[in-house]
Backbone bond lengths (Angstrom), bond angles and torsions (degrees), N, CA, C in turn:
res aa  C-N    CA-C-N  psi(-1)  N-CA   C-N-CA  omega(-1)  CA-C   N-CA-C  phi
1 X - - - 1.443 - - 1.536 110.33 -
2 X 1.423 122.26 -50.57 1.205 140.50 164.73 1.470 95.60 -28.21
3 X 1.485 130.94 -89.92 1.187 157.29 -148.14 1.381 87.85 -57.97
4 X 1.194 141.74 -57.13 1.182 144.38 -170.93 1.794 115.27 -48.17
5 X 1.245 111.82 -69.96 1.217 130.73 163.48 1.810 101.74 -47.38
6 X 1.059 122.09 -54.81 1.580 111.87 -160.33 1.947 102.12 -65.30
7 X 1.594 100.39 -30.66 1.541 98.63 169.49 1.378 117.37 -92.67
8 X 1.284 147.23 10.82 1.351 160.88 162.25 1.142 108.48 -54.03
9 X 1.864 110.02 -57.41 1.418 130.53 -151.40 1.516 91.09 -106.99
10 X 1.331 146.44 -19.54 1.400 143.48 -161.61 1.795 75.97 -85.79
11 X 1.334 104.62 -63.78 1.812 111.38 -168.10 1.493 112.76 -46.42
12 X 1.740 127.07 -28.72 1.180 144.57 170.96 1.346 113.12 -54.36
13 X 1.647 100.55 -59.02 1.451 103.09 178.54 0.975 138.94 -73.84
14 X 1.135 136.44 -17.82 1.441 160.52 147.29 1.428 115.41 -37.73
15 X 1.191 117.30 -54.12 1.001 114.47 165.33 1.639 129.82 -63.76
16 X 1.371 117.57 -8.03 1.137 131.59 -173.81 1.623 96.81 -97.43
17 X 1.384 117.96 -7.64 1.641 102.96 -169.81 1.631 109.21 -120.40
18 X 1.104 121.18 168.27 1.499 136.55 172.18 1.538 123.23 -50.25
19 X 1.307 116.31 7.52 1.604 139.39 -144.65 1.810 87.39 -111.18
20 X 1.648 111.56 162.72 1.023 110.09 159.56 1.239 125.48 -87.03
21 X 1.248 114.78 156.93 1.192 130.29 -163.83 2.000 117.54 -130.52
22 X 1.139 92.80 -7.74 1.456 114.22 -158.49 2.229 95.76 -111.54
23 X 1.267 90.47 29.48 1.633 85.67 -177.15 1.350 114.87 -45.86
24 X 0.959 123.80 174.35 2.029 125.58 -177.91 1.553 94.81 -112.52
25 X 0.773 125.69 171.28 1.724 124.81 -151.78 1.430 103.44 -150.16
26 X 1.352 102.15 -5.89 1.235 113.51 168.62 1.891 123.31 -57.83
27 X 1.069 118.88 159.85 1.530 113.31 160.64 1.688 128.26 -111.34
28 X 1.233 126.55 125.15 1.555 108.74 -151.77 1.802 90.78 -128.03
29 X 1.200 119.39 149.85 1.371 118.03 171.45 1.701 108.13 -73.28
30 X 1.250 118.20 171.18 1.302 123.49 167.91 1.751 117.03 -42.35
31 X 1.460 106.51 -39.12 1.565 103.98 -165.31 1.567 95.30 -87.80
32 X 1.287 128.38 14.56 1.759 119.91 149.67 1.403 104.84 -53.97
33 X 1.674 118.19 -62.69 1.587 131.32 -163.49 1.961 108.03 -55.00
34 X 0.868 86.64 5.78 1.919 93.14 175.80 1.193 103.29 -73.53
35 X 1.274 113.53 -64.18 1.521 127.25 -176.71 1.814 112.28 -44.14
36 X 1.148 114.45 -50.01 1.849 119.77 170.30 1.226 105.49 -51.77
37 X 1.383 122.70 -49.26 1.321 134.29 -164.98 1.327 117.70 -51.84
38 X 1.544 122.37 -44.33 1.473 157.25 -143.38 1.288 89.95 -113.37
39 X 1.205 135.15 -37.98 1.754 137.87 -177.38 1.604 112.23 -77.19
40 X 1.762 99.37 -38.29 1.164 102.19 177.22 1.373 112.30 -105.01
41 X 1.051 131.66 25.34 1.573 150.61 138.31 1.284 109.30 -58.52
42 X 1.628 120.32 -60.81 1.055 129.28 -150.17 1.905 100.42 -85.94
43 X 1.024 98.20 -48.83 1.662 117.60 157.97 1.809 118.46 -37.52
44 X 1.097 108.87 -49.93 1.514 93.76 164.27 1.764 105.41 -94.48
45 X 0.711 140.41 -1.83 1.790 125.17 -178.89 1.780 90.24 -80.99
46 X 1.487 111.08 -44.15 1.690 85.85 -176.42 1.633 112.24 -90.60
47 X 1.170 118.39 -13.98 2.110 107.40 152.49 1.692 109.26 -47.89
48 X 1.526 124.35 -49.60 1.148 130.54 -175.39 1.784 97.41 -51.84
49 X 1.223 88.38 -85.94 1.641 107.48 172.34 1.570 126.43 -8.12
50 X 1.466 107.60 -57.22 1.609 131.75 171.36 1.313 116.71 -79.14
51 X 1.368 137.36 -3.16 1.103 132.30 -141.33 1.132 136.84 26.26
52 X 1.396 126.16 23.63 1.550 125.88 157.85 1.247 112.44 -36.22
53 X 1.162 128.19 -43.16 1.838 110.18 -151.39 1.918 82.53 -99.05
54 X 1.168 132.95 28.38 1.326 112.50 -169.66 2.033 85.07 -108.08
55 X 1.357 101.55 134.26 1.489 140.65 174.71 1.640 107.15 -34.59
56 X 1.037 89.62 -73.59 1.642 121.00 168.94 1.409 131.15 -59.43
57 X 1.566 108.91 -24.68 1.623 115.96 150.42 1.315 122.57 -72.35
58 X 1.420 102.31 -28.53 2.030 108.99 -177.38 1.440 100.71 -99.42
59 X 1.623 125.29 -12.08 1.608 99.17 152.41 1.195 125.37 -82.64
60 X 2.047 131.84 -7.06 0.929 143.50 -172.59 1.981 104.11 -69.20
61 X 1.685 96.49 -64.84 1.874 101.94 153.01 1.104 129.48 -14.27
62 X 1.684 101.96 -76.53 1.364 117.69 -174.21 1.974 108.25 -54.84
63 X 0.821 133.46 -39.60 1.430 154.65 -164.75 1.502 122.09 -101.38
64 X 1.354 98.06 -19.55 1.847 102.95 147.79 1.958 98.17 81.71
65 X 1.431 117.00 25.46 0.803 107.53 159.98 1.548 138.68 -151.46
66 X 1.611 99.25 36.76 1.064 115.26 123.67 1.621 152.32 -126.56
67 X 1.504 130.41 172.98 1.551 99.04 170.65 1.423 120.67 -106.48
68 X 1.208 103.09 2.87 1.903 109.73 179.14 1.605 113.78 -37.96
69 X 1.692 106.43 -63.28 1.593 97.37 162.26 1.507 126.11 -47.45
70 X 1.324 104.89 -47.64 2.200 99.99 -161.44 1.740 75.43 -67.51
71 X 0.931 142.38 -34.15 1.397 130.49 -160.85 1.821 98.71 -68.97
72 X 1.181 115.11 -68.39 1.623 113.59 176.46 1.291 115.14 -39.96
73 X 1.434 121.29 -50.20 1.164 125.76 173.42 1.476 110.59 -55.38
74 X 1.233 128.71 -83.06 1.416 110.68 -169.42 1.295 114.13 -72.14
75 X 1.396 137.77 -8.11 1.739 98.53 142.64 1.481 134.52 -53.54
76 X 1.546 95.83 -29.98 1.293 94.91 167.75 1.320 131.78 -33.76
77 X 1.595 100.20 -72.17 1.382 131.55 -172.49 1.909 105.61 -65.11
78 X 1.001 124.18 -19.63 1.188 134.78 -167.81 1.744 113.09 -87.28
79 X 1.466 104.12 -36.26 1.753 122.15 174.48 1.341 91.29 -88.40
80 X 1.582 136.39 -63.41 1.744 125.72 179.17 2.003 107.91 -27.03
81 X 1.163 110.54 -53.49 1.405 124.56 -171.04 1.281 114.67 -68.89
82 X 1.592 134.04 -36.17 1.410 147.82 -178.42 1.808 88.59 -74.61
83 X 1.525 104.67 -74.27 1.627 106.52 -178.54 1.266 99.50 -29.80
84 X 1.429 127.71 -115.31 1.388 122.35 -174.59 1.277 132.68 15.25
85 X 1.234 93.33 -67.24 1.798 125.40 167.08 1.220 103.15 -15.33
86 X 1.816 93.95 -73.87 1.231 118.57 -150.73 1.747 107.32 -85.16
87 X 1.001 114.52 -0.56 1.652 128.41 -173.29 1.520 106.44 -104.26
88 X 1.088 102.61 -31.43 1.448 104.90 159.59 1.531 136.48 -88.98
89 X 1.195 114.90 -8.22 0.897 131.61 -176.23 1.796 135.55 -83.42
90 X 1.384 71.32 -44.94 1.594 103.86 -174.77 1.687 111.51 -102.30
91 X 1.627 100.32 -15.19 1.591 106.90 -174.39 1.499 128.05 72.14
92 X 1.204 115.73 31.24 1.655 144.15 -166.36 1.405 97.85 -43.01
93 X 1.354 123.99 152.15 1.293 123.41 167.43 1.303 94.44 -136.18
94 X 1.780 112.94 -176.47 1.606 116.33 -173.96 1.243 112.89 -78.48
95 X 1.203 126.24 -166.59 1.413 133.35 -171.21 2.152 93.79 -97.18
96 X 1.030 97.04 6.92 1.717 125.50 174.03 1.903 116.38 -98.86
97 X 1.373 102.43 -44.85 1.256 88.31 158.25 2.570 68.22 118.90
98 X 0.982 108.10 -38.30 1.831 101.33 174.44 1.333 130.77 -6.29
99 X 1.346 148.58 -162.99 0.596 136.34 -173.43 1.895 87.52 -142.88
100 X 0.816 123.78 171.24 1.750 118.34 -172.07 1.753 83.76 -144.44
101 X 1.674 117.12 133.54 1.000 131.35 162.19 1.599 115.96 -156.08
102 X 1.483 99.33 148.71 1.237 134.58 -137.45 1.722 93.94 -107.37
103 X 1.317 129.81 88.14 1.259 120.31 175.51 1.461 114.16 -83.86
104 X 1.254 124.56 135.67 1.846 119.50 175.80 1.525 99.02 -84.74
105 X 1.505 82.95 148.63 1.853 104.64 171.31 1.053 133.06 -125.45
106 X 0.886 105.71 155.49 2.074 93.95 -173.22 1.336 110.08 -131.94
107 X 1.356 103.72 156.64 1.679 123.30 -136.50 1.504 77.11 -92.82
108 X 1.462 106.78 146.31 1.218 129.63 166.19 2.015 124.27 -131.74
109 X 1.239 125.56 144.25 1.732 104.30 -172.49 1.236 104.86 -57.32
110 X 1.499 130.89 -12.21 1.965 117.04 -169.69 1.253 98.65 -69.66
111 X 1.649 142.93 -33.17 1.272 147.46 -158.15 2.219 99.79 -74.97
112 X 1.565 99.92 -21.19 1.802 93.27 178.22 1.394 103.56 -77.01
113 X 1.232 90.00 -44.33 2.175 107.94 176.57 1.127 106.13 -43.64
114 X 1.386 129.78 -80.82 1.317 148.23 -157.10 1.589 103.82 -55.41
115 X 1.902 115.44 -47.65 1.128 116.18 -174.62 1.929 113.13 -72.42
116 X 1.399 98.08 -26.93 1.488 99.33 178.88 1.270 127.31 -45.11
117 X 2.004 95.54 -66.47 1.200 105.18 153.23 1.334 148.65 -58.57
118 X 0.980 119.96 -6.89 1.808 131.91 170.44 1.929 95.28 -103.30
119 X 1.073 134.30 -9.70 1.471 117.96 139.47 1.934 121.72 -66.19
120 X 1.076 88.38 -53.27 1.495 107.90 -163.17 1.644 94.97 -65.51
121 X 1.774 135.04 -31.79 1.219 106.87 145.24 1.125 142.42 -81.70
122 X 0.970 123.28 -5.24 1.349 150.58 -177.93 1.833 103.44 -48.24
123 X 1.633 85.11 -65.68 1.449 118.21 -157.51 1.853 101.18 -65.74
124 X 1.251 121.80 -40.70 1.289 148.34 -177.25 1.737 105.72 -66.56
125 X 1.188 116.39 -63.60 1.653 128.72 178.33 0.852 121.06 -82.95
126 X 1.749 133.89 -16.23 1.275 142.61 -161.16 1.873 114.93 35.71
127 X 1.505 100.47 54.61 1.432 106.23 179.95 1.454 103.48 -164.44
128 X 1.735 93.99 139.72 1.836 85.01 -175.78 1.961 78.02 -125.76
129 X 1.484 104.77 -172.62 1.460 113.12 -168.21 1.752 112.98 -56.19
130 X 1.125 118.89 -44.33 1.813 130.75 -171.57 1.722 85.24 -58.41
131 X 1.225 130.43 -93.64 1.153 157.59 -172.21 1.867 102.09 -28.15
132 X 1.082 130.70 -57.31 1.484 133.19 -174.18 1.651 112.99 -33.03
133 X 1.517 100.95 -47.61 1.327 115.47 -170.38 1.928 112.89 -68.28
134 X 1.295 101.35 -44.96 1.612 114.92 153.32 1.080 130.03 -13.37
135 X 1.947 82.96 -80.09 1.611 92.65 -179.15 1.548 119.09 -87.47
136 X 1.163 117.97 -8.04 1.771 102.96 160.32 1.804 105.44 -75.28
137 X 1.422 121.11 -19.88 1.240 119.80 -179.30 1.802 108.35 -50.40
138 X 1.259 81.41 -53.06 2.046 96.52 -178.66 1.400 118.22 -69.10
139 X 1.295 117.78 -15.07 1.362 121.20 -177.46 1.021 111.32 134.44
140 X 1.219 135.83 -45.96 1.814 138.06 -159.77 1.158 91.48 -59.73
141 X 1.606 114.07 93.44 1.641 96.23 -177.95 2.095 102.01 -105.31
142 X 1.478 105.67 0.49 1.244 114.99 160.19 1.618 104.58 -55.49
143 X 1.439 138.48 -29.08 1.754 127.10 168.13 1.174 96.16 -54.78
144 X 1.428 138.62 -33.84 1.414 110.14 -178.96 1.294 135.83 -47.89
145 X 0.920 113.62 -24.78 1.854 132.64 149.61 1.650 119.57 -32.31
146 X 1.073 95.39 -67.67 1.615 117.04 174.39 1.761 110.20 -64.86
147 X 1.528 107.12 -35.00 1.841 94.54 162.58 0.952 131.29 -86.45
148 X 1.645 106.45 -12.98 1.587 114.58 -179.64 1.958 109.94 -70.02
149 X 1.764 101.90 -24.92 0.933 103.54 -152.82 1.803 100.54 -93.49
150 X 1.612 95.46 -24.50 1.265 104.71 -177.20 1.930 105.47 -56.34
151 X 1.082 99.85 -67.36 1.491 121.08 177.80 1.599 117.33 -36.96
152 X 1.735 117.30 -35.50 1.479 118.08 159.40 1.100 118.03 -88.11
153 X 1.405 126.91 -14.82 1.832 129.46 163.37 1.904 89.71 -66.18
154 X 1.053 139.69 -98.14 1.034 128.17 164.07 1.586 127.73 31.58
155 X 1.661 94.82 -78.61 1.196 110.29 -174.58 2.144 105.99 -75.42
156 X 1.228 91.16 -57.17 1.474 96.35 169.29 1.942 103.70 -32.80
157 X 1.562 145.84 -57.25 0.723 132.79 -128.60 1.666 89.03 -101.87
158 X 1.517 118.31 -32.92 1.429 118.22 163.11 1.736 113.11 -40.17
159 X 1.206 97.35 -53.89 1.687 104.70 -169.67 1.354 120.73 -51.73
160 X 1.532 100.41 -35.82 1.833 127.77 -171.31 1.572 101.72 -89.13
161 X 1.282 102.00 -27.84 1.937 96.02 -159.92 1.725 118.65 -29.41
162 X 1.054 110.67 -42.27 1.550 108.76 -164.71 1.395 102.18 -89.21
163 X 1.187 140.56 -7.35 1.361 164.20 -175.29 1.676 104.63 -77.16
164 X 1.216 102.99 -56.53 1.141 119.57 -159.67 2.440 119.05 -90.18
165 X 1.240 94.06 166.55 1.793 83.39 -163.78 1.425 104.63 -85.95
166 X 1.650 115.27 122.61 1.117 111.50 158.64 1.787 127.11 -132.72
């Protein structure tokens, strides 16, 4: 009964957060995870490439004088919005054949908090989560600091969750 309820409300909450929700239900052997691997191969050679993971581009951001970041960024944000678009539109399914759905969320004050602080480290380390992996790729293996730390902020925020304003 316990167990029941503890996954009721885990399944509740989830849906309340920024997390996926849309898992594939599928079962895949290990040599599926190749494919992520190779994406996220390819995924840091063009952070390298662009200078995303460079220190000195995210103090340029932070400092308002350059636009290379707001530029990465809103292409970013600009293909997220077309995709969608286009995922909704057309009724896209996975490369599985799934169904892809779009749950709405609603804004809560922990999301100013949460975002503050994931500027405010950001701004400090010159590394946000995509990018970390990069730059230990290239050497900076001093970011390992910054993932070790990412990964117990993380955990810290699991521990706090219900504690905390959302």
């Amino acid at each position: 009964m316990l167990q029941n309820n503890i996954a009721g409300t885990e399944s509740a909450i989830r849906h309340t957060d920024a997390i996926c929700v849309n898992e594939s239900q599928l079962k895949h052997g290990w040599v599926h995870n190749l494919k992520y691997m190779a994406v996220g191969l390819l995924f840091g050679i063009v952070f390298v490439k662009a200078e995303i993971i460079s220190w000195f581009r995210i103090q340029e951001m932070f400092r308002l004088q350059s636009f290379h970041m707001y530029g990465v960024i809103g292409s970013a944000v600009a293909v997220g919005i077309i995709s969608v678009w286009l995922i909704r539109k057309f009724n896209v399914r996975t490369i599985y054949g799934e169904t892809i759905v779009f749950h709405p969320k609603t804004f809560n004050k922990g999301q100013i908090f949460g975002g503050l602080l994931f500027g405010l480290g950001w701004a400090i380390t010159g590394a946000c989560p995509g990018p970390l992996f990069a730059q230990i790729g290239t050497g900076a293996t001093v970011i390992a600091v910054t993932l070790l730390s990412a990964i117990a902020g993380t955990w810290v925020y699991g521990l706090l969750r219900d504690k905390l304003p959302h």
